[in-house]
Structures are given as C-alpha cells and as structure tokens.
N, C-alpha and C positions, 0 to 999 in steps of 0.2 A: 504494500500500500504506500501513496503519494504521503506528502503531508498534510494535504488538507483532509483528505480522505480519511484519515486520523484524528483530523481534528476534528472535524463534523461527527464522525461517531463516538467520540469519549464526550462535546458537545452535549451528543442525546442521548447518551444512556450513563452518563456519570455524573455524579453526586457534584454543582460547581462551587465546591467550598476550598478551589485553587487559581489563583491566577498566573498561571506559567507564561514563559516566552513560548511563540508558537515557533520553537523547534521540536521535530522529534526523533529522539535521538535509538538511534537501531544499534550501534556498537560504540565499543570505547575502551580503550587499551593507555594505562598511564595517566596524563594530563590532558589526553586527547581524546575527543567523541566526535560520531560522525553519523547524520542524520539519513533518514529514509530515502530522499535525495539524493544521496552521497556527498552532500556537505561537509568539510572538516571544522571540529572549530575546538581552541583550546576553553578546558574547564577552568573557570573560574570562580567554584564555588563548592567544589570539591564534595557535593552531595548535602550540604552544612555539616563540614567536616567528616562525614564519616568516612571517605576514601580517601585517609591521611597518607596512605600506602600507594594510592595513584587506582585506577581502573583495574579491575580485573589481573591484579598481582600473581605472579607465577605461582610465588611459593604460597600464598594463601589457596591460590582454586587447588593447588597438586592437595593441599589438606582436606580439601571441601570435598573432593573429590575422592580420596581416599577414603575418607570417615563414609562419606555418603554410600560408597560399597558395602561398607559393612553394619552401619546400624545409626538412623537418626534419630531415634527416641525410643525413650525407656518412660520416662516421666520418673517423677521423686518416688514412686512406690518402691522401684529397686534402683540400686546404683548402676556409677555406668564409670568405663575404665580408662573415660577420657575428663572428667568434672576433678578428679582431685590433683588428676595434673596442671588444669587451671587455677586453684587453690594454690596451690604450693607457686605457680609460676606469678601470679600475680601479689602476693606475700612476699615472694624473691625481690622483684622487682619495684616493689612501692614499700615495703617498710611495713604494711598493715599484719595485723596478728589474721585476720579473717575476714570472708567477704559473702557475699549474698547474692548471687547471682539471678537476673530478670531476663525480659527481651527487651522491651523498648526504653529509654530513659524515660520517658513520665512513670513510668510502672518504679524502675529505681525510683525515683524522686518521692513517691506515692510510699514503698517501702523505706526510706528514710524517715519519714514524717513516720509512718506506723513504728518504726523502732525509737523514734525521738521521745512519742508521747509515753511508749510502755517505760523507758528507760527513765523518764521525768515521775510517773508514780511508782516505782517496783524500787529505783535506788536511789532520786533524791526524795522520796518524800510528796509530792505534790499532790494534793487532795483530787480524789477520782473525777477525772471530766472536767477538770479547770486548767488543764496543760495548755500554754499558751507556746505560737513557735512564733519568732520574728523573720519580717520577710521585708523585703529592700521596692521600693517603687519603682517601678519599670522592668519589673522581673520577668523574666520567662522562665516557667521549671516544663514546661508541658502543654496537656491542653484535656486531660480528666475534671471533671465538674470539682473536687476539691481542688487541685491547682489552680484551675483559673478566677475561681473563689475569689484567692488573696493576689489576683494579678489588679492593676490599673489602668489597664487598657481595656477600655468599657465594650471596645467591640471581642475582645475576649470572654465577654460577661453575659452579653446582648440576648435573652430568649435562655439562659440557663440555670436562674437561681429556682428554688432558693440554694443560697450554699452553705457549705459548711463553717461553724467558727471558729474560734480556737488561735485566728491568726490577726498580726497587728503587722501593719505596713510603715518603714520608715522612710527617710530621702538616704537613697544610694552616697555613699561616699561621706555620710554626716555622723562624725564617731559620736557627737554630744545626743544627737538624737536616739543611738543606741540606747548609749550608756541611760539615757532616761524611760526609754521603751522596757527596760528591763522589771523584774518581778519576781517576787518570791514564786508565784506559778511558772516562770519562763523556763522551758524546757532546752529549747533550742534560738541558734538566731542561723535560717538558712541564705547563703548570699553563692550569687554568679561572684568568681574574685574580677571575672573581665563579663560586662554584658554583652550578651551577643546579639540578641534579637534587638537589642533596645540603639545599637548600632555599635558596638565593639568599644563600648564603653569600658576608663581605664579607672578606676577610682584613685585617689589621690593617694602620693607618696603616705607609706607610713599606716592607711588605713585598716589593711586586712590584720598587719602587727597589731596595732592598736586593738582593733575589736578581738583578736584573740585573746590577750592578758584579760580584757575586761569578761570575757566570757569564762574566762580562768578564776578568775576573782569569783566572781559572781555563782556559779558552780553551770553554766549553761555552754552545751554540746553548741560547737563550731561547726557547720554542718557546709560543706563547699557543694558547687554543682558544678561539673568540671564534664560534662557530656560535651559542650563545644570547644571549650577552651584546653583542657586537659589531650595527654596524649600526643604531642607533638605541638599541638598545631601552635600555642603560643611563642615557641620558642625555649620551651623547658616540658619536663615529662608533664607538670603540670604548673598551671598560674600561679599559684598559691607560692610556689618558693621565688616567685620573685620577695615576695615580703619573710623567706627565711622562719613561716613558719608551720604547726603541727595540727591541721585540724582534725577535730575526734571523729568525722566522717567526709569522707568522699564519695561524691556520684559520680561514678562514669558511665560511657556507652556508646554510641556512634563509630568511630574507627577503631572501639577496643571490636567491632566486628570486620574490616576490614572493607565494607561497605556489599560483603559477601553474604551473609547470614543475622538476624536481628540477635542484638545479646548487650547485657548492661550489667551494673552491677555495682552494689555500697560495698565500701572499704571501709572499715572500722577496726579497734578495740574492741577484745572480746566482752569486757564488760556492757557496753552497746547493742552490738548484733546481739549477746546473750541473752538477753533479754525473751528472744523468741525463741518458743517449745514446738514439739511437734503437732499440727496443728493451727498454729497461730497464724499463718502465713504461709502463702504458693503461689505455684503457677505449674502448670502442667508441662510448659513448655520450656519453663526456666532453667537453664542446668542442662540441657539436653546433651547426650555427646558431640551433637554433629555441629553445633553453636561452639562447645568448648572446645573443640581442635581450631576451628576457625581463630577464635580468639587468643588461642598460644599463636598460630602462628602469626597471625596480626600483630603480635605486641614480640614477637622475634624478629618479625621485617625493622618495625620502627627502630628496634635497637641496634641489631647487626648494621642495619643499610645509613646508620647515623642517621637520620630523618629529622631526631629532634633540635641536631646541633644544627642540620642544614636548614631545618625552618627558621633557626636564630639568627643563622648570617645571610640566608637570602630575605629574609623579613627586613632584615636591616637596611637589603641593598634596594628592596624595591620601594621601601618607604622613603629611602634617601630621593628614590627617581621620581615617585611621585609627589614630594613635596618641591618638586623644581616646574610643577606646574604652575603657569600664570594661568590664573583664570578669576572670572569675577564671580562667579558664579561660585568658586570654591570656598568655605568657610573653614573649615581643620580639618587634616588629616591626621588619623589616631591608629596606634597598630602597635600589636604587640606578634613577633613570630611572622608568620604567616597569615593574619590576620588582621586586616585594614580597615579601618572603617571612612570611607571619603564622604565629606560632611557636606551637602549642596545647601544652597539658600532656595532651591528651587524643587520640584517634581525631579524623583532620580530614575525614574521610568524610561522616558526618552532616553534618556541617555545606555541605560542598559538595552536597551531596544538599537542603539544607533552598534555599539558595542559588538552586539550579537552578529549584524551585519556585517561589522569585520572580521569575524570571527573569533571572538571571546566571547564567555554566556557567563556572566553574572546576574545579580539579584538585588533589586533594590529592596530595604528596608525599614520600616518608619518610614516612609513617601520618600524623606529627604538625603539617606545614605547609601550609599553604592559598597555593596559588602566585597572585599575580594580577598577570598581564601582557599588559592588551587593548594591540588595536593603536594605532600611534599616533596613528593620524589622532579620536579620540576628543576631543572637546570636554570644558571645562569643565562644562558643563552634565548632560552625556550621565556624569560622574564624580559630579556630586552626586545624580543621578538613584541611581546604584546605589550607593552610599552610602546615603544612604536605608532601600535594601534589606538592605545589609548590616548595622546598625545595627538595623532589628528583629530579623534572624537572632538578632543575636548575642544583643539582652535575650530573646527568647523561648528560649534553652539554658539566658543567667541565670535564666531562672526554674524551669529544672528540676534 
C-alpha cells in the first residue's frame, strides 16, 4: 500500500487520539527509516526514546529471536530461566538491591505509586488512606486515569475524572515549594529529574541535591521517573547523577526494551519493593522470558557499544551546532545528552512538517518545542548531515 492508502484506512477505522506526520514508515534499520514510498529519512525522535540502541539492532533481534524459538510466556505462576538473569543484570549495573519488573512505563509509574503508599503505612507509620505523594507541575508519568489525575494539562484531564486523590502538585524546579508541600502523611515526592513531555525541561543547578537531603530529612521516598531520560539518552546511564545523587526508586522503561519488545520496571531498596506479598500486585505479562532476554541485551548494547558516553559528547556537539542558529523565531535551546528541546515563540508544527520534507521526522511538543532525540548509535557525520537540513529549514521560515 501507497501512503495515502494508509492513511485513509487507519483514518476510518482507528481510534484518532494521535496526530502523527503523515509518513509511513515500512522499514528502519539504525537512525534510518524508510517509508511505503521508498522515502528515506533520518529518525529524529528515536520512538521517544525507546530505540536508544538505533532500529532494529542486531544483537537485540538475534535475542528476540532466539528467546522467541523457545518460549515467550510463562506468566508469574511459574518461573522462567531468563527473568532472574534480568534481576541480577540490572542490580549489576544500577546499584539497586531489587526491581519489579512491568511492560509499559505508566504501569511502572502506577507500581511505584502502589509501592510508595504500602511503604508510607507498613514502615513509616502513616495513618490508612491518608498517604499523600508529591508531584511536580507539568509532569508526565503516563496516561492511566490515576496519572493523569495529578497531571496539569487539562487536556490530559478533559472527559476522565472523577480521579483519584492522594496527590499534591508543586512548581517544577521550586525546592521552597517542596520543602513546604511536605507532611507528616507525605509518603513520597515523585519528579521527571529532566521533563520530557513538558519540552526537555532542565531544573535548576542544585535542585534534585537539594530535594533529596530534604526528603532524607523528612523520612519521604525520592521517587525519579527516568523512562525518557534514563538509559543513555541524557548523556549518563541516568539524569539523576548529574546532581551526584541516590534516589530510593527509579522508573525505567522505553529503550530498557530496545524498542523490540514492551518491558519497564522500578528499581528500588529492598525495604521498598518489600513491601509487596504474593498477591499484592501483577501482571501476566510482566516478567515474561521473551521481554527479559530483550532487555539484557538492550542494556548490553548501550554499554559495550558506549552509547551512553556517545550520547554525552555528541549531545554536546549538536547542541553547540544548534545554538549557532540565528533565528527570530528561536527563544532557548535546552538539552541535556541527546536530548534537545528547541524552544519556538511560534507553532512548532510547521516546522516539523517542513523538516520531515527534508528528510528528518521529529515531533513537536507543547505547540511550541521541537523535540530532537535520535538514537544513539548516530554518528558524527550522520549529525552534520541533518544539520544541514535543519539550518535551511530554519533561514527559509527566516525569510517568511
């Protein structure tokens, strides 16, 4: 099938709670996708992050591929002889005692909040049903009816309450607003350390330090959501150590699957995760073998292939390139890693729309930011290359 001919039937029989570019993309190998057409065009937007590892990676499909021969689900009723090599591999490599393994990150996000509140009455104390979590303004954790609860963005809201409560919303990057949000009921304070959705927001020097001592103080779990940001794409295995510090949970998920297989999962203290018995919590799907081969080798690629160092210094080099844009229209550019956020005074549509025409596919978000976060494995070269492109985009808007 053509493109439009795809497009006209996803049109009339899909659900249109998306607005994509109208490409559509039939293959993709690397930083590169190529449409129904036979159009080429580089990713620049890397799935939102999940294919930190580039397209269709060798050593990740030879695993998908192998595991999928011999057995893709067991479910939690019996074990299975690829989940505790997961465990130990991600322990190895993050520092955490033990983790909890989902498919999609809102379902982590979802299991976090459920381990925060058992954890706030079972071992601080907090009177049943009054666990309170703190949540940062302009959040995205997901898009389940309690996430979107404590989101701010009213069209996240629009036609779904009533919702759930439990939750208090602060200003992003305002340590004094914490510190005052706090409560003898406050279980948790869960923050993006980088927003993503909100446009690749950096909070301020010193912020995430600070709110951990105060949550140390105070006895309340630091809870990160590191699905976008973690895993390379920042420019460290995750956000969080830019500020050099230990939070009592981590959410990951997106390229810990390779952009092969759906899989997530909290990292915690055992006194945390502990918290849940048999019983308390699942997923049929969670934990599966053929999920947990994917995600070893997903997180073997980013390390052997240095991915993470490479998203630091080519993050560096393409932020240097694009901030030597003149343009009026430009107001800041922010990025950390592989991860940009270009900040318009204007609709950032067109522009992703003009973009795709030269062949790069990004995504605008919040109307007025142009997100760009290809995968890691992207060269120098393959960066000046759309550069390039992005640099006529931009003088041909100058000139209207």
């Amino acid at each position: 099938m053509k493109t439009q001919e795809c497009i006209s039937l996803e049109d009339q029989f899909g659900a249109h709670n998306y607005h994509p570019l109208d490409v559509v993309i039939e293959s993709a190998s690397g930083v590169w996708v190529t449409d129904v057409d036979g159009h080429r065009y580089m990713d620049f937007l890397a799935a939102y992050s999940a294919v930190n590892q580039g397209h269709c990676h060798p050593k990740i499909y030879a695993a998908f591929v192998e595991q999928a021969k011999k057995v893709t689900l067991t479910s939690r009723a019996f074990r299975n002889d690829q989940l505790s090599l997961l465990y130990k591999k991600l322990h190895d490599k993050t520092g955490y005692d033990i983790s909890l393994p989902m498919n999609s990150g809102a379902e982590a996000v979802e299991t976090a909040i459920k381990a925060a509140r058992k954890w706030g009455y079972k071992i601080k104390g907090i009177p049943s049903n009054k666990a309170e979590i703190i949540c940062a303004a302009n959040n995205f954790h997901g898009r389940t009816t309690t996430i979107v609860g404590f989101s701010t963005e009213e069209q996240y809201k629009d036609g779904f309450g009533p919702f759930d409560g439990g939750f208090r919303v602060v200003e992003f990057g305002n340590i004094d607003a914490l510190r005052k949000a706090i409560t003898p009921n406050t279980a948790a304070f869960l923050v993006e350390p980088i927003q993503g959705e909100a446009g690749i927001v950096i909070p301020p020097k010193g912020y995430l330090s600070e709110a951990a001592k105060i949550c140390k103080e105070n006895n309340v779990l630091l809870i990160v959501d590191e699905i976008q940001s973690g895993l390379g794409r920042s420019g460290k295995m995750f956000a969080f150590e830019y500020d050099n510090i230990r939070p009592d949970a981590v959410i990951i998920g997106k390229a810990l699957s390779g952009g092969f297989y759906p899989i997530s999962a909290v990292l915690s203290r055992k006194e945390v995760l502990g918290v849940f018995k048999p019983g308390d919590h699942g997923s049929t799907f969670g934990g599966n073998p053929l999920a947990a081969a994917v995600a070893i080798a997903a997180l073997n690629v980013l390390i052997e292939e240095k991915l993470i160092e490479r998203s630091f210094e080519l993050g560096n080099y393409l932020l240097e390139k694009l901030r030597s844009l003149k343009h009026s229209r430009i107001t800041e550019i922010r990025g950390r890693g592989l991860w940009i956020g270009l900040v318009l005074n204007t609709d950032a549509r067109p522009y992703c729309e003009a973009l795709m025409k030269e062949g790069i596919l990004c995504k605008e978000t919040h109307v007025n930011v142009i997100r760009f976060a290809p995968p890691l494995v992207i060269t120098k070269e393959e960066i000046d290359w759309a550069f390039e492109r992005i640099e006529k985009v931009f003088r041909q808007f100058e000139g209207k």
